[in-house]
Structures are given as structure tokens and as C-alpha cells.
C-alpha positions as CSV (number, residue, x, y, z in Angstrom):
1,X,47.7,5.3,32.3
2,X,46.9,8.8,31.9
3,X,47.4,11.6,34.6
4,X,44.3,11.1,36.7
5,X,45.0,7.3,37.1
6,X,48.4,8.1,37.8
7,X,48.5,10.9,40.3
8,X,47.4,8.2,43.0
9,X,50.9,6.4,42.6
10,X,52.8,9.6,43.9
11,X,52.9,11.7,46.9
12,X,50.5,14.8,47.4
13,X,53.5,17.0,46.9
14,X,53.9,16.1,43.4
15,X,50.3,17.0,42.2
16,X,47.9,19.5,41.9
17,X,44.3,17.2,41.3
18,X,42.7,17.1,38.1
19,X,45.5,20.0,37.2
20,X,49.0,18.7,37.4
21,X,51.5,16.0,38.1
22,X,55.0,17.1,38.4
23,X,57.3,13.8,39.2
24,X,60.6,14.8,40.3
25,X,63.7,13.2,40.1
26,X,63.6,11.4,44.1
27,X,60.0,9.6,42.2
28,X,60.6,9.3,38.8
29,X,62.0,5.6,39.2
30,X,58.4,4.8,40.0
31,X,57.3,4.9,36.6
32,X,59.6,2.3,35.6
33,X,57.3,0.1,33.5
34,X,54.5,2.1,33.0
35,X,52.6,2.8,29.7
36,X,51.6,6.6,29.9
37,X,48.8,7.4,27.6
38,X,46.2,9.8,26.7
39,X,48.7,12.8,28.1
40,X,50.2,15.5,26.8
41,X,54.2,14.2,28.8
42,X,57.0,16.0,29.1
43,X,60.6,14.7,30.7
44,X,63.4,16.4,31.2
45,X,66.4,14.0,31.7
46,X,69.1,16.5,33.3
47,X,71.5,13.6,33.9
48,X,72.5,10.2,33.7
49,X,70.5,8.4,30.9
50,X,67.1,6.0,30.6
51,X,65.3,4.0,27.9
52,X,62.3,5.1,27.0
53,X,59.7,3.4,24.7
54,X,57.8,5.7,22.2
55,X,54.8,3.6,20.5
56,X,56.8,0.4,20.4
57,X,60.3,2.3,19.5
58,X,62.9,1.4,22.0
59,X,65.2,4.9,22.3
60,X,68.4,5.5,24.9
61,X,67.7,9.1,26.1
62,X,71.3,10.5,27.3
63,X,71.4,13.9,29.5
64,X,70.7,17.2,28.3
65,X,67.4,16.2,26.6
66,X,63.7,16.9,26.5
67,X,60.6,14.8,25.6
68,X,57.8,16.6,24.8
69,X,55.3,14.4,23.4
70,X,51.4,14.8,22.1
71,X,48.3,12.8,23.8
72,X,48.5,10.1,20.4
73,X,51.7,8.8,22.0
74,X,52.1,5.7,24.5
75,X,55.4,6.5,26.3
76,X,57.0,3.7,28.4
77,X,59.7,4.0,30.9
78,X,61.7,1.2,30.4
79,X,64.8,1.9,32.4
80,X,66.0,4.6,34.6
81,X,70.1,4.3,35.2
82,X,71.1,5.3,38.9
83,X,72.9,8.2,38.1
84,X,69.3,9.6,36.3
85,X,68.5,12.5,37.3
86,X,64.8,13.1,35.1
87,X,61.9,14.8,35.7
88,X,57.9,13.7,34.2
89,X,55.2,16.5,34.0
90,X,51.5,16.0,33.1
91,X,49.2,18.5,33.0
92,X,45.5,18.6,32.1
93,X,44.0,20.9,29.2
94,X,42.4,23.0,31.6
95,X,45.4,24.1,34.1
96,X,47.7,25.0,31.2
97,X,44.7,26.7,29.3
98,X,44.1,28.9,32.1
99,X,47.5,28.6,32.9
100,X,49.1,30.1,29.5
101,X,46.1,31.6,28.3
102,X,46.2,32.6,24.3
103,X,50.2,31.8,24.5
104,X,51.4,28.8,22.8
105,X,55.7,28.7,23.9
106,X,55.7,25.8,21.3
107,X,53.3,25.8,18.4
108,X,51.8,22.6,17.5
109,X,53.4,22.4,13.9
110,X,56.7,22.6,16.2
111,X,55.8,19.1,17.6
112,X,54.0,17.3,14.7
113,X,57.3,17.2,13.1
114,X,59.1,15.1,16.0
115,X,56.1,12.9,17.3
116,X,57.6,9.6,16.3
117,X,61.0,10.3,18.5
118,X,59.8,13.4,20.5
119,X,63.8,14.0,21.4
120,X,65.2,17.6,21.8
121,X,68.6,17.5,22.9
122,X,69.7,21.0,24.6
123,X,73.3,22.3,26.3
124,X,74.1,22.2,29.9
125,X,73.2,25.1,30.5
126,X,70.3,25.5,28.3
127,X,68.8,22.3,30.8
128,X,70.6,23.6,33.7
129,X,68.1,26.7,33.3
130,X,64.9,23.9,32.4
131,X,65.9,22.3,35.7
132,X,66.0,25.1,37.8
133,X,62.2,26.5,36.6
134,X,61.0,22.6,37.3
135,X,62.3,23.1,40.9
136,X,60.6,25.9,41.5
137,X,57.4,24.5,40.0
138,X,57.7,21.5,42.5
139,X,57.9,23.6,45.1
140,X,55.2,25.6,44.5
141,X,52.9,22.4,44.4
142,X,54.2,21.0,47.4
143,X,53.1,24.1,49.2
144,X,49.7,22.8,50.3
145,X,49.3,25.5,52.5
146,X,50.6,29.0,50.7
147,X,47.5,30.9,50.5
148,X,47.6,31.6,46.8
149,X,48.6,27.5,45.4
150,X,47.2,27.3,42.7
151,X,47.9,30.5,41.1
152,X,51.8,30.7,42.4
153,X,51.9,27.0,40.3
154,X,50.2,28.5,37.6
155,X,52.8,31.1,37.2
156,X,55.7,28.8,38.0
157,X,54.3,26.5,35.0
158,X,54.2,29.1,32.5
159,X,57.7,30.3,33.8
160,X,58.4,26.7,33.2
161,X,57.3,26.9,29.3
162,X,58.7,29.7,28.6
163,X,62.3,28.3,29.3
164,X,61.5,25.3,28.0
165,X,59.9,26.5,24.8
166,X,62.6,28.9,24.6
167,X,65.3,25.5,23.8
168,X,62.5,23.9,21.9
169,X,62.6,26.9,19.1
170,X,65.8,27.6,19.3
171,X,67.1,24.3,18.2
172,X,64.2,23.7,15.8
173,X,64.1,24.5,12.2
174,X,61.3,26.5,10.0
175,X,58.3,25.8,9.5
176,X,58.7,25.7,5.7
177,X,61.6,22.9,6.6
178,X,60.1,20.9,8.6
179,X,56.6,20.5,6.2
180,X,59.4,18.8,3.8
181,X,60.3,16.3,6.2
182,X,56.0,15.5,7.2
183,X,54.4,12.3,6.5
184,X,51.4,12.9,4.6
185,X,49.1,12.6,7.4
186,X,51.6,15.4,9.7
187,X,51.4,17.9,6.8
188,X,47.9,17.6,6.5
189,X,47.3,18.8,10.1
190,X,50.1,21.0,9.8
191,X,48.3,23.0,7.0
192,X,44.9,22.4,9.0
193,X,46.8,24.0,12.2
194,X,48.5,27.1,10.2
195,X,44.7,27.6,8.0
196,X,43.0,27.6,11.5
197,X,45.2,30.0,13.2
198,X,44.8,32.2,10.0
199,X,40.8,32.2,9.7
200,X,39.7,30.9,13.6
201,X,37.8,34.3,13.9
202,X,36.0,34.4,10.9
203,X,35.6,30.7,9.9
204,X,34.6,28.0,12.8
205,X,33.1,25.5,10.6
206,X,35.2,22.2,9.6
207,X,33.6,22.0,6.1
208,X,35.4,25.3,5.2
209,X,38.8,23.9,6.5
210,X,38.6,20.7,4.5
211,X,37.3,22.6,1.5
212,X,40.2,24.5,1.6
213,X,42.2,21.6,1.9
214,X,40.7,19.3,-1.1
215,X,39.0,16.5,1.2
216,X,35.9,15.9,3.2
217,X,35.2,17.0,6.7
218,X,35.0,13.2,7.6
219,X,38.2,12.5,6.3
220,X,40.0,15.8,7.4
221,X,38.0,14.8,11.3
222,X,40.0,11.2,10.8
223,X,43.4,12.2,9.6
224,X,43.4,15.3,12.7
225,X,42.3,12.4,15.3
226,X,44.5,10.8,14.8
227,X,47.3,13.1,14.8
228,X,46.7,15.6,17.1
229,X,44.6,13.3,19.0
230,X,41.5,15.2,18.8
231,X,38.8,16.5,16.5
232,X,39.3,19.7,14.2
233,X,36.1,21.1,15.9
234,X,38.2,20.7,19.5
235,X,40.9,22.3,17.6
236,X,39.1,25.6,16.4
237,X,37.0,25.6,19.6
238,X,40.2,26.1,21.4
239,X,41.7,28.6,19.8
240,X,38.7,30.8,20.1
241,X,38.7,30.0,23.8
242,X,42.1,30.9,24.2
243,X,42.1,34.3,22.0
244,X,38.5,35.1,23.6
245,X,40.3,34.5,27.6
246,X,43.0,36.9,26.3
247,X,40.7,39.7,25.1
248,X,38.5,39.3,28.3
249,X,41.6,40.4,30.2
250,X,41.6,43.8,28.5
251,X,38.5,46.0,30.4
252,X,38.2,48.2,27.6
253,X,36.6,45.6,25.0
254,X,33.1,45.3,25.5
255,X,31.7,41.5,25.4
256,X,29.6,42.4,22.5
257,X,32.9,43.5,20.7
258,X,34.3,40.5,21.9
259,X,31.8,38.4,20.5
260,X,32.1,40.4,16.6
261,X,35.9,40.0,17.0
262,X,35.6,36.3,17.3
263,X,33.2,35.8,14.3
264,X,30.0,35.2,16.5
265,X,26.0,36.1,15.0
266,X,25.6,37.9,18.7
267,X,26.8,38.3,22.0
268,X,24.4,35.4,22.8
269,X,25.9,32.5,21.0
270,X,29.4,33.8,21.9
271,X,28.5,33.7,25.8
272,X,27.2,30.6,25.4
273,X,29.9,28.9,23.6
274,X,32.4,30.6,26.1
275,X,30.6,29.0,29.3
276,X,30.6,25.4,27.4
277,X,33.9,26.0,27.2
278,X,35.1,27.2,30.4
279,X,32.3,26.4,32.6
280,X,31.6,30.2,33.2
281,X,30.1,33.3,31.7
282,X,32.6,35.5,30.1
283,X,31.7,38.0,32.9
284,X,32.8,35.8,35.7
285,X,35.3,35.1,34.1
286,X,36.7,38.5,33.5
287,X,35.5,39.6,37.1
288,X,37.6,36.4,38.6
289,X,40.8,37.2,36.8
290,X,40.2,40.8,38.3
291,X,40.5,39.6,42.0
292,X,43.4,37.4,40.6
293,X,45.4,40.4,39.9
């Protein structure tokens, strides 16, 4: 089940629609036998222990540890001991897009290297600090009624990933490290992910990536699928999006130097790649983070 076929299962308080589902540690028993797919899933077991299934691997999660798991994984809850105390948070592509903007608390390279056993074990008070941001995040989403919702749980998310990324990259080796300890397929979108952050503004066709990476485009497209869980186009496409939201909040770059930044022929094809992105021009955009503020 993904997020918007689960959200139904829980109580109002614990989701924001077709943004977030934050299942707290009162709920989290109710996902006892459920296959959760198709989701970026993070859980937080603060204590107590439960058995979690990751793609057919059976793993005893003890407290003091962090999932943090890609869309290409099927997660299973397979028991939650009394004593658990664990929270679950979904969130769609679009809430922590505009949610996070061009930040990225835990590059993707991070989490290709773990995706088999997603498993980041933290101190007490490392996921005493987690905890805390994850009840303040529940209660801004229960607060139906607080004039400002969505944005206070927008900003109590990204408070969220910053403490949380914060333990992620502080337990985690380098990058150079962790490329050693890839499957072929895993280093192959790790050197995708590190080419594309390098060349995104200048180069958004696939045929230069795989080029620079010895195979085809079709292949390169198969091996990223099935990976990252999308296509290497989504992959560039998003990291324009999210550098091009970040530069929209600065009022002194024009759009048309926007647009040239970014690597686009005119200010034409960048506004129209922006509002198939995002669903609006790059000047509502910019004008609706303005009454934001």
C-alpha cells in the first residue's frame, strides 16, 4: 500500500491529504501486517523493538534506530513488541519538495548504499532529539484549525529532517567508502546521481549522462528505475525544479536570468517546464512564497 491508500486506515490527526502521513506511536500497531510500497518510509523506533520485513529480509529493529528507505522497497511490519514506542512517516514528492526546497539533509548516494537493510542505529539522545522534532510535527498536523497548517507542518518537517539527517551523516561514511561497498547496479546511479548534480544546469539530456558513463540511455533509464525507483529524466527534472524554486526566492534574479542559469534556450521553455513541473508559472510561484513570508 502506498501513502494515499493508507491514510484512510488512520485518524485525520495523523495526515495531511495527498501531503503527509505521520503515524505516531498510540497508531503505529495498526500497520502490523501491512506491505508498504511505492513510498519514500521513514520509522523511528525510539524504544522497545519490532520486526520489520525489507523485500523478503526478516530484520529485529532494537531501539535507538532509524529506517529510512527509498520508494523500490516493500517494507512489512511484522511485529510490534508492547513496549515499542516507533513512529512511520510518509510523505509525497510534492510536500517535501516544496517543503525542503533545493535542500537535500540526506543526499541520495547516502541511502543507495543501505537500501537492502535501510538501518541507522543512533544514541539516546541523538533519537531522544528525532523524537522530540516528530512530536512537534504531529502536532502541527493535528491542528486542523491553526490558520497557517500547512505551512507550520511544512516547517516542522524540515525541522524534522534536519535532525534526522543530522544522525544519518554523522554516523555514515564517505562517499568515496561507500562506492567500494556498491553493487554494480548502486554505483552506477551513484555516479549517475554525483554526474547530474555536477552538470544539471548545463546538461538535461539522458544521452549525455549515459555517454558519460559508457552505456546506452535505455540501459542507464533501466538500471536508475530500478534503483532509485524512477527515470533519469525524473531525476534531472527534479533537480532543476528544486535549484530553479531556490533561485525564485531571491527577488533580485530576473526570470530570464533564471532561465540562462538553469541551461534553458529562453525564458519560454524554462516557464514552461517550471509550470509542468509545479503546476504554476515561475511568477506565481515567486509571488505566493512572497505572501508566505
Amino acid at each position: 500500500m502506498n501513502i494515499h491508500e493508507l491514510m484512510p486506515k488512520f485518524p485525520p490527526s495523523c495526515y495531511i491529504k495527498e501531503q503527509i502521513l505521520l503515524i505516531n506511536p498510540n497508531e503505529f500497531h495498526r500497520l502490523e501486517g501491512i506491505d508498504i510500497d511505492s513510498s519514500r518510509v521513514f520509522i523511528v523506533v525510539s524504544e522497545g523493538s519490532i520486526d520489520i520485513n525489507f523485500n523478503g529480509k526478516r530484520c529485529h529493529i532494537e531501539s535507538c534506530s532509524c529506517i529510512d528507505s527509498l520508494d523500490t522497497v516493500t517494507i512489512r511490519i511484522e511485529k510490534c513488541e508492547k513496549d515499542a514506542r516507533a513512529w512511520c512517516m510518509l510523505v509525497t514528492y510534492t510536500f517535501a519538495r516544496n517543503s525542503l526546497k533545493n535542500f537535500k539533509p540526506v543526499p541520495i548516494e547516502k541511502l543507495l548504499q543501505t537500501q537492502d537493510i535501510p538501518i541507522h542505529s543512533f544514541t539516546k539522545e541523538t533519537i531522544s532529539r528525532v523524537d522530540t522534532q516528530l512530536s512537534f510535527l504531529a502536532d502541527a498536523i493535528a491542528a486542523k484549525n491553526h490558520y497557517y497548517h500547512n505551512e507550520l507542518a511544512a516547517v516542522f518537517y524540515k525541522s524534522m529532517c534536519l535532525e534526522l539527517g543530522n544522525a544519518i551523516m554523522s554516523n555514515e561514511t564517505t562517499i568515496d567508502d561507500m562506492q567500494q561497498g556498491c553493487r554494480r547496479s548502486e554505483a552506477v546511479a551513484l555516479d549517475f546521481t554525483k554526474l547530474v548534480t555536477k552538470y544539471f544546469t548545463r546538461q538535461h539530456n539522458i544521452d549525455f549522462y549515459a555517454q558519460a558513463l559508457n552505456m546506452s540511455a535505455k540501459h542507464l533509464t533501466r538500471i536508475i528505475k530500478n534503483t532509485m525507483g524512477r527515470t533519469p529524466h525524473t531525476v534531472i527534472c527534479d533537480e532543476i525544479t528544486h535549484e530553479a524554486m531556490a533561485l525564485l526566492d531571491d527577488d533580485r534574479m530576473t526570470i530570464g536570468l533564471i532561465s540562462e542559469k538553469l541551461g534553458f534556450s529562453d525564458q519560454a521553455a524554462f516557464c514552461k517546464f517550471f509550470k509542468r513541473q509545479v503546476s504554476i508559472s515561475p511568477t506565481e510561484y515567486r509571488l505566493k512564497n512572497k505572501k508566505s513570508d
